[in-house]
N, C-alpha and C positions, 0 to 999 in steps of 0.2 A: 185550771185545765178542764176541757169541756171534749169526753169522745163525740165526734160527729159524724156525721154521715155526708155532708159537705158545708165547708165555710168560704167564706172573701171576703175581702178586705179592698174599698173604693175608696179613694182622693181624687178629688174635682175632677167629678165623674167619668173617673179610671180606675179599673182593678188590675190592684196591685199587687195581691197576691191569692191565691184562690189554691183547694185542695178538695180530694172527693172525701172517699172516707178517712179517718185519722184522728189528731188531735189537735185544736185551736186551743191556744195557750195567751192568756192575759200576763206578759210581765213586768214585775216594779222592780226595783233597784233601789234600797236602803240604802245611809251610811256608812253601814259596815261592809258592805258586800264587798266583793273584791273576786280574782283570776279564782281561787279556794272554788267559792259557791257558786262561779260560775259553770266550773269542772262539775261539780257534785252534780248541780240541776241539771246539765246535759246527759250525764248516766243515766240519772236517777229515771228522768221523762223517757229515754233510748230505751231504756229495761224495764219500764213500766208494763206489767201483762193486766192491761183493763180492755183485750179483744180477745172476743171469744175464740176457743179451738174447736176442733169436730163435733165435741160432747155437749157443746153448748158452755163451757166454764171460762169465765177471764181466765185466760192463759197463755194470751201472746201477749208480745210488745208489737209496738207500731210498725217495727222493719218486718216482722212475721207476720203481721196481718196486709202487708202490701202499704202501708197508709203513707200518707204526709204529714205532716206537722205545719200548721197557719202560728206565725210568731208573731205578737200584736205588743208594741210596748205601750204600756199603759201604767203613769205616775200615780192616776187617781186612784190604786191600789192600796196604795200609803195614806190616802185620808182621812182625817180627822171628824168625824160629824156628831162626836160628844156634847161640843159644847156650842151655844149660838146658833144659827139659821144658818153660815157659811161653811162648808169643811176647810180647814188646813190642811196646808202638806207637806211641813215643816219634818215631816220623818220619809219624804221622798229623797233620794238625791237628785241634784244639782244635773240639770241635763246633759252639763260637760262632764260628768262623771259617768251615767246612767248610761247615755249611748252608746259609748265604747264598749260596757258591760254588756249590752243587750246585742251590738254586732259579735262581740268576743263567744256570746251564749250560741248565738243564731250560726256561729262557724264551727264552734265546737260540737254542737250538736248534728251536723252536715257533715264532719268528719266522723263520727261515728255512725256513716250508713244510714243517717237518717234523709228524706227527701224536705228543705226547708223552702216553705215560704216566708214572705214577711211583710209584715206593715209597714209604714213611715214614721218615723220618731221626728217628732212636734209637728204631725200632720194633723186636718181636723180628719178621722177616716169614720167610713161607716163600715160596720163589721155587720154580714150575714150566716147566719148558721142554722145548721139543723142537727139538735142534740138528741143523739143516739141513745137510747135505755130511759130516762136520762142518767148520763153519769158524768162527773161534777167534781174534782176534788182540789181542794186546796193542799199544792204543793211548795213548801217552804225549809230553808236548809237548817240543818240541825245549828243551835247555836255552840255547839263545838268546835264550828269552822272558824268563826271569827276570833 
């Protein structure tokens, strides 16, 4: 998750989804994931306060600081580049799993008041951004859910 100042997202050379300020989010879909981590991660990113309030302190979330949310699904999350020149992605799921998880994530999170964009799932896209602070965090569901 990447607060920005604005992003978009092009497929053969079309934008497909574009946002001013807010948060551009890279998402993968594990094995395990399931409707659980779906729920969680759309709270969790709705109630995230990484925008500042009057004082200058991260203390909104996205809907209080006015923003959007850029959904980008991205497998190469889950890869592997430990071993050999090539990564793996053998801890990705399976695109006929992943997608429905990633439209499921991208509506859940639009029902809770969030403004959603999105990328293309198994598109080639080029993602543009300008990272706000910068601030940068790796958001992942507790393994409690699975």
């Amino acid at each position: 998750m990447q607060r920005v100042t604005r992003a978009s997202v092009t497929v053969q050379g079309s934008v497909t989804g574009a946002i001013g300020a807010g948060l551009l989010l890279m998402i993968g879909a594990t094995h395990d994931d399931g409707a659980p981590q779906v729920r969680w991660l759309a709270a969790k990113i709705a109630g995230l306060r990484v925008f500042a309030d009057d004082a200058g302190k991260m203390n909104r979330d996205v809907r209080e600081a006015g923003g959007g949310v850029l959904v980008i699904p991205q497998f190469t999350l889950y890869g592997d580049a430990r071993h050999g020149k090539r990564p793996e992605f053998t801890a990705a799921a399976r695109p006929e799993v992943a997608e429905p998880l990633y439209e499921h994530f991208c509506t859940e999170l639009a029902a809770l008041g969030v403004h959603v964009e999105r990328g293309v799932f198994r598109a080639h896209m080029q993602v543009e951004l300008l990272n706000d602070g910068p601030v940068t965090l790796m958001v992942e569901t507790p393994e409690a859910l699975a």
